[in-house]
C-alpha positions as CSV (number, residue, x, y, z in Angstrom):
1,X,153.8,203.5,99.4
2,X,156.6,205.1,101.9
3,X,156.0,207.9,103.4
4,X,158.5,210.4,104.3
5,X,158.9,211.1,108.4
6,X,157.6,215.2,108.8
7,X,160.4,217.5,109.7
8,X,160.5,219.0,113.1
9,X,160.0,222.9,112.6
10,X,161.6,223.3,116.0
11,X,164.9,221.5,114.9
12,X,165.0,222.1,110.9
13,X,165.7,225.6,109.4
14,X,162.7,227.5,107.7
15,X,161.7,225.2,104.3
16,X,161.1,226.6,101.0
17,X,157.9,227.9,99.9
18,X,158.4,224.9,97.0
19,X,159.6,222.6,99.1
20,X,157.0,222.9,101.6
21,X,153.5,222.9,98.7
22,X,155.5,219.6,97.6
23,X,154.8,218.1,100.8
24,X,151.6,219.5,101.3
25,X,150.4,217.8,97.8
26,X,152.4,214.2,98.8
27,X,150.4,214.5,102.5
28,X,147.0,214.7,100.7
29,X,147.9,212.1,98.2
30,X,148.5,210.2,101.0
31,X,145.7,211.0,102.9
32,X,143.6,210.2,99.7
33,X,145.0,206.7,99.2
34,X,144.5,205.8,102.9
35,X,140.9,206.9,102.0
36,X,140.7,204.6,99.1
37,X,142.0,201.6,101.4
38,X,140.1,202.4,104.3
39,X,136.9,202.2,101.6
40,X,138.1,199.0,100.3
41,X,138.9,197.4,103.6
42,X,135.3,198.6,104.7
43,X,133.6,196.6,101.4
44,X,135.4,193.6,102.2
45,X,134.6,193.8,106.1
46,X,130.7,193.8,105.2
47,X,131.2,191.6,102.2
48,X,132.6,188.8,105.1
49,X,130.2,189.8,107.1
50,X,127.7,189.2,104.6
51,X,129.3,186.0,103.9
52,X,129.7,184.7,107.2
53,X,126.0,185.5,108.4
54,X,125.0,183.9,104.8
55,X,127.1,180.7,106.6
56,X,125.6,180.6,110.1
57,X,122.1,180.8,108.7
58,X,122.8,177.6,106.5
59,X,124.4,175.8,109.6
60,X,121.5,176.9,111.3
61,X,119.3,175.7,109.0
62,X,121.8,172.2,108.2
63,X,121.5,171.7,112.3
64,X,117.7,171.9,112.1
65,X,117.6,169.4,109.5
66,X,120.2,167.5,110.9
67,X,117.6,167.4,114.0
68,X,114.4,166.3,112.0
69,X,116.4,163.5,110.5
70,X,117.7,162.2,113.8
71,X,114.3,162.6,115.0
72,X,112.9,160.9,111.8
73,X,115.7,158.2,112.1
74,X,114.8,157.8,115.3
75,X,111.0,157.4,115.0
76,X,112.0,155.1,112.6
77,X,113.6,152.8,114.2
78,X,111.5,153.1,117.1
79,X,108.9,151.9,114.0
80,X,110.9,149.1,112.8
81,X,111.7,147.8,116.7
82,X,108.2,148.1,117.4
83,X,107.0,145.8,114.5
84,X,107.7,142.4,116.4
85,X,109.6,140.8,113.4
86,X,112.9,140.8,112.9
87,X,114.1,143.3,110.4
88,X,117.7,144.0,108.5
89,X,118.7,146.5,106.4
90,X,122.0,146.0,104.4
91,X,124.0,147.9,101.8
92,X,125.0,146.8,97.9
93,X,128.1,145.0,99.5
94,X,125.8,143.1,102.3
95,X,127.2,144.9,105.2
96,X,124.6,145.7,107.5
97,X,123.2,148.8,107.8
98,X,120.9,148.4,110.6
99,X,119.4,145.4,112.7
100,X,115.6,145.7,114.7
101,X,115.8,144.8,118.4
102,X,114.1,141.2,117.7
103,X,117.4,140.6,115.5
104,X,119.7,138.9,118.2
105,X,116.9,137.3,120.0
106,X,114.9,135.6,116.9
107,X,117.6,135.1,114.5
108,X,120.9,135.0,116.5
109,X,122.8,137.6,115.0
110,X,125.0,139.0,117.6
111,X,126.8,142.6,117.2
112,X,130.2,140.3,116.7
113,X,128.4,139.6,113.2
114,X,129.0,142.4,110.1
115,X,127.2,141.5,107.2
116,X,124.7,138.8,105.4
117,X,127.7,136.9,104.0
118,X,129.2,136.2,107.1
119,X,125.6,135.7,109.0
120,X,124.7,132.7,106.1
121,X,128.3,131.3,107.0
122,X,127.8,131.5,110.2
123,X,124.3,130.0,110.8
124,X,122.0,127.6,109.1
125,X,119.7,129.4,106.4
126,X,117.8,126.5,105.2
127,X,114.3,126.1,102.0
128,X,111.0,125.4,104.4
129,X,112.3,121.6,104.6
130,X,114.7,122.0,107.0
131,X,117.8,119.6,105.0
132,X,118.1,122.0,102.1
133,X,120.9,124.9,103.1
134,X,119.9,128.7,100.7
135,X,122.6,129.3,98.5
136,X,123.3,133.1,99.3
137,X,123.0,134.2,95.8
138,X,119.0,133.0,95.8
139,X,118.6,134.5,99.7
140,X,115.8,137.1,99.2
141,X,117.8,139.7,101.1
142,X,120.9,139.2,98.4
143,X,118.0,139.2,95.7
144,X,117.2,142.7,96.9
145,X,120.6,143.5,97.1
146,X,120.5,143.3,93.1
147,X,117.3,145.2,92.5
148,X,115.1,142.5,93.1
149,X,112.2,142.5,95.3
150,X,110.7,139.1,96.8
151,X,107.4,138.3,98.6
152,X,106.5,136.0,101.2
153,X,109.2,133.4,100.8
154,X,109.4,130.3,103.3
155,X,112.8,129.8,105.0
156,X,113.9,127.8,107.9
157,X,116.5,129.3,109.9
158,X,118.7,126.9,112.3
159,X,119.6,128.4,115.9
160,X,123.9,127.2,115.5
161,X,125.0,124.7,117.1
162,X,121.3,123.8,118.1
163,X,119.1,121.6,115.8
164,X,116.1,124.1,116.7
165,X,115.2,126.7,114.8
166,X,112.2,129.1,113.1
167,X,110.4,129.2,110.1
168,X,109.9,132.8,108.8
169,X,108.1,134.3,105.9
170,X,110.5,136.9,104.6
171,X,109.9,139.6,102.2
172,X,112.6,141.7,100.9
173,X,112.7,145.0,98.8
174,X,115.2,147.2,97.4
175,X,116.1,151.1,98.3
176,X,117.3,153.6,96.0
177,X,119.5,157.0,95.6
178,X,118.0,160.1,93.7
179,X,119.0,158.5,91.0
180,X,116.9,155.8,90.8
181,X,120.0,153.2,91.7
182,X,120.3,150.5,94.3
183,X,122.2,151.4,97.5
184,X,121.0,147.8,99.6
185,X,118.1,145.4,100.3
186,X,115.6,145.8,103.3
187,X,114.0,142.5,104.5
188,X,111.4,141.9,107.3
189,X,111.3,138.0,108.7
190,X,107.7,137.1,110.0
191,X,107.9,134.4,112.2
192,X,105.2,131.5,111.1
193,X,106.6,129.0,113.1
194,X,103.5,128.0,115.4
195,X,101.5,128.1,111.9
196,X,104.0,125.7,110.1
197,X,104.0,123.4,113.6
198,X,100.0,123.3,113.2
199,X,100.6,122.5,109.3
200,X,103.1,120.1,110.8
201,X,100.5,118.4,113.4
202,X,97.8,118.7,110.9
203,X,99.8,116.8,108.4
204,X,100.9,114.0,110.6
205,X,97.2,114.0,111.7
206,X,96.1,113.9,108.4
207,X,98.3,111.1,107.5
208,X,97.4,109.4,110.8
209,X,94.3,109.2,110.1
210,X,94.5,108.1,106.4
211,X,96.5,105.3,107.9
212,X,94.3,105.0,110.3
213,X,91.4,104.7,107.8
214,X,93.7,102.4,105.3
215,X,94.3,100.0,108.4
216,X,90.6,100.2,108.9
217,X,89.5,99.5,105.3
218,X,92.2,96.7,105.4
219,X,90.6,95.1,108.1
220,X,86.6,95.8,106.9
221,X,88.4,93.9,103.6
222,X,90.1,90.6,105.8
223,X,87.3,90.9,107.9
224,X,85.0,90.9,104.6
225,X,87.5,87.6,103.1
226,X,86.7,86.1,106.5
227,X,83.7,86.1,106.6
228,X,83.7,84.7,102.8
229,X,86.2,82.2,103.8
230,X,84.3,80.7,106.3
231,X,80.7,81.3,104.5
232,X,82.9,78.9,102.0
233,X,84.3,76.8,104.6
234,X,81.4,76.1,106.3
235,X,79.1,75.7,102.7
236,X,81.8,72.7,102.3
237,X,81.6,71.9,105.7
238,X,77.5,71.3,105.3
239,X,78.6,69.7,101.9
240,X,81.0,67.1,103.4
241,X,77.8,66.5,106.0
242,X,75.7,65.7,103.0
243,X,77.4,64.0,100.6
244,X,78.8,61.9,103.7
245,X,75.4,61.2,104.6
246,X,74.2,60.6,100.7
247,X,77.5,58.5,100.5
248,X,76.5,55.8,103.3
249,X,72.9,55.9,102.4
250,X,73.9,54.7,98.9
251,X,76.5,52.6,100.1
252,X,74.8,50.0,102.9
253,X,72.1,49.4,99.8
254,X,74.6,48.8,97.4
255,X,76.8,46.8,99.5
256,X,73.9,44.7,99.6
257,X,72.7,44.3,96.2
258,X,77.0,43.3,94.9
259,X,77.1,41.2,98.2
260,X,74.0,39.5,97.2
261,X,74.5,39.8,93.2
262,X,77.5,37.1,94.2
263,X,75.4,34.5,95.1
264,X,72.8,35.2,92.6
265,X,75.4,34.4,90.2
266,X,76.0,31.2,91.9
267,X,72.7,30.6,91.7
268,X,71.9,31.2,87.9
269,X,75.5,29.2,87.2
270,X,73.2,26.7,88.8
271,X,70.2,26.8,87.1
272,X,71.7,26.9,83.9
273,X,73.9,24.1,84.5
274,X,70.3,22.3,85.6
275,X,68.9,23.2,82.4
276,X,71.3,22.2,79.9
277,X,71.3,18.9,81.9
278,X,67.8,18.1,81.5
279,X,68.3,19.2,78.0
280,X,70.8,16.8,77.8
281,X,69.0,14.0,79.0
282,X,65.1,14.6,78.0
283,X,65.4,15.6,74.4
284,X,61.9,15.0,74.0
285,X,60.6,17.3,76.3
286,X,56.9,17.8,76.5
287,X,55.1,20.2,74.3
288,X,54.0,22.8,76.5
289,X,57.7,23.0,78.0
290,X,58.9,23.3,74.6
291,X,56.4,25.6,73.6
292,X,57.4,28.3,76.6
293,X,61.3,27.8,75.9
294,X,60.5,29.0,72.7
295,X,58.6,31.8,73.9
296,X,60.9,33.3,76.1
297,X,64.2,32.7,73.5
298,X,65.6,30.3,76.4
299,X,68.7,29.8,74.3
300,X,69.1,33.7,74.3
301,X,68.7,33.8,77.7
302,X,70.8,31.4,78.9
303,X,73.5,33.2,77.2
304,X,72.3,36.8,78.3
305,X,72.0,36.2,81.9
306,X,75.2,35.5,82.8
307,X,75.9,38.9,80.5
308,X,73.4,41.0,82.4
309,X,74.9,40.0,85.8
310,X,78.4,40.3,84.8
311,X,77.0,44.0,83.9
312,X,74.9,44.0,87.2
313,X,78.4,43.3,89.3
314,X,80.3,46.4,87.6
315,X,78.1,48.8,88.3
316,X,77.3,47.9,91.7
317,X,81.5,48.3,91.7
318,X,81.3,51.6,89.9
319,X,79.2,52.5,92.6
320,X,80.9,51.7,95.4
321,X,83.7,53.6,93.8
322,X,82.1,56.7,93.2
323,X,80.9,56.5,96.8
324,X,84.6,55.8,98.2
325,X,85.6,58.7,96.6
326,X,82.7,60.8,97.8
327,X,83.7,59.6,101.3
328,X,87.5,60.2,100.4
329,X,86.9,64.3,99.1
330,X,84.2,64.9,102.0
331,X,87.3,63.4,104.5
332,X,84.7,64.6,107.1
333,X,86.1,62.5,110.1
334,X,90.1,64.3,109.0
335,X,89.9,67.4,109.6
336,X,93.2,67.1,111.9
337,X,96.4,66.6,110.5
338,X,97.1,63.1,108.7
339,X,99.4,61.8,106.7
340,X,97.7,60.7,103.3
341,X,98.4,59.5,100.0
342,X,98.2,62.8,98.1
343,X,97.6,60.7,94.8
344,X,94.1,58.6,96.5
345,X,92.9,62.7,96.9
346,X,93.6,63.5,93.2
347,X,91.9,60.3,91.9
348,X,88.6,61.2,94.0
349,X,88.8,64.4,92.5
350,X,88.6,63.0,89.4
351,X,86.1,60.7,90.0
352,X,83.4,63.3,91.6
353,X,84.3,65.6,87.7
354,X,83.8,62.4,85.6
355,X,81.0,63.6,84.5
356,X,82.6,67.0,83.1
357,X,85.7,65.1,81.5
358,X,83.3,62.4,79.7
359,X,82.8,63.4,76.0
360,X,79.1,63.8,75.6
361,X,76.5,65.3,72.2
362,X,77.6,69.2,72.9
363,X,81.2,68.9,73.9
364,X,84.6,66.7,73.5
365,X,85.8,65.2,76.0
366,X,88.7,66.2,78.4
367,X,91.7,63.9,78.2
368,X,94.2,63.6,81.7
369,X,97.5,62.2,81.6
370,X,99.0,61.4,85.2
371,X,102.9,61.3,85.4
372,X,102.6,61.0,89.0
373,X,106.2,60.4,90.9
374,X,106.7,58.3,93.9
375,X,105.3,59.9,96.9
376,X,105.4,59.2,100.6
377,X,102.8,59.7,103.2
378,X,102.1,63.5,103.2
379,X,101.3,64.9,106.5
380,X,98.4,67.2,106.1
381,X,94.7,68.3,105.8
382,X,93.4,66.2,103.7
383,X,89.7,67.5,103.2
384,X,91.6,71.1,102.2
385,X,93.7,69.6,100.0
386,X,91.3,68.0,97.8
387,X,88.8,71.2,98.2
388,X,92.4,72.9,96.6
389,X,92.6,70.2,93.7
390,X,88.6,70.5,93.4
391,X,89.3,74.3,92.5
392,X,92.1,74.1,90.5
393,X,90.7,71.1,87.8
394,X,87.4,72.9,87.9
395,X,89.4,76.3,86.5
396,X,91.2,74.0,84.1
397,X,88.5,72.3,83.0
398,X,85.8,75.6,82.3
399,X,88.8,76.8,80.5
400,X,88.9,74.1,77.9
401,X,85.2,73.9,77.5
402,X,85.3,77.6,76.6
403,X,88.3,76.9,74.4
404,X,86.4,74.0,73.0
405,X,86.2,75.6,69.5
406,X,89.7,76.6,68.5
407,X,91.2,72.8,70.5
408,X,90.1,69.4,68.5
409,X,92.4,68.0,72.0
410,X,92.0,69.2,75.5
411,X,94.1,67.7,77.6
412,X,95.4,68.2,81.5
413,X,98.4,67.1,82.8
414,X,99.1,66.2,86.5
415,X,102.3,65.3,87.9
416,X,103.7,64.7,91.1
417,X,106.8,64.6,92.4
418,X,109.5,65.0,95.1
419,X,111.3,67.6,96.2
420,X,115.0,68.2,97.8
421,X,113.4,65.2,100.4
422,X,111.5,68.1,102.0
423,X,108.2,68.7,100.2
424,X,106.6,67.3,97.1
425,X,105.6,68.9,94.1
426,X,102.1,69.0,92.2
427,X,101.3,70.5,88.9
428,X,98.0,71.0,87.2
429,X,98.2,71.8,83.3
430,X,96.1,72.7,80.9
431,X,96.5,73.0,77.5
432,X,93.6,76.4,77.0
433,X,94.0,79.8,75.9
434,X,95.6,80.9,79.2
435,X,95.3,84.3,81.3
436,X,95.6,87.1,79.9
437,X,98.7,89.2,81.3
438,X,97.0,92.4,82.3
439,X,95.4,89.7,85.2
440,X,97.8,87.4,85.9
441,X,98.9,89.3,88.9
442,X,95.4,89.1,90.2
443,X,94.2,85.7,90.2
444,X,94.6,84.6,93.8
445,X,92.8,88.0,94.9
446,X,89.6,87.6,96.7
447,X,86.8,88.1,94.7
448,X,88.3,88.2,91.3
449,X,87.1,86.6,88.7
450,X,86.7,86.7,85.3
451,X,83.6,84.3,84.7
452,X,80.3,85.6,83.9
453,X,77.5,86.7,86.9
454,X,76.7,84.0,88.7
455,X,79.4,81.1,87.3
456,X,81.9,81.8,89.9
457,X,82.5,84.0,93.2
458,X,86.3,84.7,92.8
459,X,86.9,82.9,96.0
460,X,87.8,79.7,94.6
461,X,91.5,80.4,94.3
462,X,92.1,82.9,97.1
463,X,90.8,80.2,99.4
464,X,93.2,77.5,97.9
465,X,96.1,80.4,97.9
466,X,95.8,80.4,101.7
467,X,95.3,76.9,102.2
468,X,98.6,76.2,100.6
469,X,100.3,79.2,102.1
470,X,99.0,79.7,105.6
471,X,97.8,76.6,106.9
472,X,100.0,74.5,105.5
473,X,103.1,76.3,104.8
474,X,103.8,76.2,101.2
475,X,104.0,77.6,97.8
476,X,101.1,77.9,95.6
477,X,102.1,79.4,92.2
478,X,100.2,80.0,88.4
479,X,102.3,80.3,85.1
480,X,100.3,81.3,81.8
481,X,101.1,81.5,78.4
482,X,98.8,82.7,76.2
483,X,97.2,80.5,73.6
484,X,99.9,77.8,75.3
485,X,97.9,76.7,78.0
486,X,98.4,77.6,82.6
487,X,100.3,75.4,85.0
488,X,99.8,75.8,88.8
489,X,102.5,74.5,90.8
490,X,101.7,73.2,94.4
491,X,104.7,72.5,96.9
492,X,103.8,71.3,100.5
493,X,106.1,70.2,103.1
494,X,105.9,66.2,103.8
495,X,106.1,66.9,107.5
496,X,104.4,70.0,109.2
497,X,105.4,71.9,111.8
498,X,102.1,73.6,112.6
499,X,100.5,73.8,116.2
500,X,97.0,72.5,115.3
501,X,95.8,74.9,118.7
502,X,96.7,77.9,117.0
């Protein structure tokens, strides 16, 4: 609204009494409608007023809570520095949020680093073994990321470019907005490094000492075979002693008795020569002679005599063979090396089981067949070698006599032979039931044996094993089939190299 400048009464002529209420009435319309403003600017004044006091009071009040959540945040994280244990907090996309003081110093990450991504990159995150590297999408912290809270896993966390590092136990949970939503993943890493190098120690100490106690045991059990071994050694030792002793005895009578059946021979040739003579030439011989020729059958005995000693003479020669291969087995005077005819050792081996391989009222007999090769001197022990073919035609023989009933013919086979020039070759077969499977693995174990209480001490074979093996450098091997019959192979070397100090 414009408003007409007032005339100056001093300069302008005397107005109409018209003109002038006109004025009058546009002056207080005027006046009213400044009024009206003035009002209206007056509302709106106190309404800002209003409005800005209604603002400083809410800044006032957003400052103080702005001030007990910087306290709050900062008692916090004078909470989460003071727990010892590295801690990280990290948002949906892994960036992180906020790192603990212990941070850089436990677990290397340095201010340079932005997020967990980059931090797994960076450094070795490894499973509790050490070799195994934590794909980032299992990685608790990630796992929380997602929603997902984990407890108490074991990592192993490489210091880069160091090979040293820490184990931790590392729990991680999840934080949410108002509504109910994952904004990150919060994860504290207890170090339980000292506690995983005692586990470590312990371990190794633990498996130490069961070592430690396996080595013993091992030893308790050689010295245990030991022991047996020369128990054994020193039962054959005492044997050799007696049936050396038992072998001359018998042998300087005997010797005797076949020296002296000789000329006892001679001498009966003689007197039967002399009696047919005076036959001959007294025909009529007196009564009473003729009487007594008649009572003793002298016709008879003329022809018997000569029968009997002939009988007499083989087993006085029996005899002495039985002793010569008492004396041969015992080999009591060889118990250095000696190079031997391995075939003279089997033969008295024989001999001294005649009596088991001799049909008799309870069992057949056991029949050998000998394809034996041509064989030089072989350089060895010989009283061990024969106790090792003593062992091995004992097994094959109490095999067949407990096979006895389902063979009409048990037979063993021994063959000899050389090999490559080198060694020579010895095989003892039976034709038994043979060895189960399940136990043919076993057989040359000490102790084994599957003979009833009291028939055998499981010895008999271990002892030959390392007679074979150890002492004399060779190869001492058992083939079974069953219901076929088991074949032991011996190979020795003709020539030892073995330092008889040792």
């Amino acid at each position: 609204m414009s408003l007409s400048p007032l005339q100056d009464s001093s300069r302008q002529p005397a107005a109409t009494s018209e003109s002038a209420t006109s004025e009058v009435e546009q002056l207080r319309a005027q006046v009213i409608a400044l009024e009206q403003l003035l009002e209206v600017y007056e509302q709106e004044s106190i309404d800002k007023a209003s409005k800005l006091e209604q603002a400083l009071a809410d800044l006032h009040r957003h400052a103080q809570h702005l001030t007990h959540a910087e306290s709050a945040l900062s008692t916090l994280r004078s909470m989460l520095n003071s727990i010892g244990d590295p801690v990280i907090v990290v948002d949906q996309q892994g960036k992180f949020m906020f790192l603990n003081a212990f941070v850089e110093s436990v677990l290397g990450i340095s201010t340079g680093c932005s997020s967990l991504q980059q931090w797994a990159q960076t450094w070795g995150v490894y499973y509790s073994d050490q070799t195994t590297l934590y794909p980032l999408e299992s990685f608790p912290l990630f796992q929380a990321m997602q929603g997902k809270n984990v407890d108490a896993t074991e990592i192993f966390v490489r210091l880069a470019p160091s090979l040293e590092g820490h184990w931790f136990s590392l729990t991680a949970r999840s934080f949410y907005d108002q509504e109910n939503t994952a904004q990150g993943g919060i994860a504290v890493f207890h170090n339980i490094t000292s506690l995983k190098q005692t586990e470590i120690a312990l371990r190794q100490s633990e498996t130490g000492s069961r070592e430690q106690a396996q080595q013993l045991q091992q030893a308790l059990h050689d010295l245990h075979k030991m022991q047996t071994q020369l128990i054994q050694t020193e039962k054959m030792s005492s044997l050799g002693q007696m049936v050396a002793g038992i072998a001359h005895e018998i042998n300087n009578p005997v010797n005797f008795i076949h020296g002296n059946l000789v000329c006892v021979q001679n001498y009966i040739q003689d007197l039967i020569e002399f009696t047919e003579l005076l036959q001959e030439h007294s025909p009529q011989a007196i009564p009473v002679v003729q009487d007594k020729a008649e009572d003793i059958a002298l016709e008879d005995l003329l022809v018997d005599l000569p029968k009997a000693l002939s009988s007499m003479r083989v087993g006085t020669d029996r005899i002495r063979q039985i002793v010569l291969s008492l004396r041969n087995f015992s080999r009591l005077d060889e118990a250095s090396l000696k190079s031997v005819d391995i075939h003279e050792g089997i033969e008295s081996t024989l001999m001294i089981l005649q009596h088991r391989l001799k049909p008799n009222a309870k069992k057949a007999g056991i029949a050998i067949s000998r394809v034996y090769g041509d064989l030089p001197l072989v350089e060895c022990y010989p009283g061990q070698l024969n106790q090792v073919f003593m062992n091995i035609l004992s097994n094959a023989i109490d095999a067949l006599e407990s096979d006895q009933a389902q063979h009409s013919s048990s037979q063993i086979t021994i063959c000899t032979s050389v090999v490559d020039s080198q060694r020579i070759m010895v095989t003892i077969a039976d034709n038994g039931s043979g060895i189960p499977e399940h136990i043919q693995h076993r057989i040359f174990d000490p102790f084994f044996t599957t003979k009833p209480v009291g028939k055998g001490t499981g010895m008999g074979l271990s002892i030959s094993y390392q007679i074979i093996t150890a002492t004399h450098g060779g190869k001492l091997e058992a083939f079974s089939t069953p219901e076929q019959g088991t074949k032991f192979v011996i190979q020795i070397p003709i020539q030892q190299e073995i330092d008889e100090t040792a």
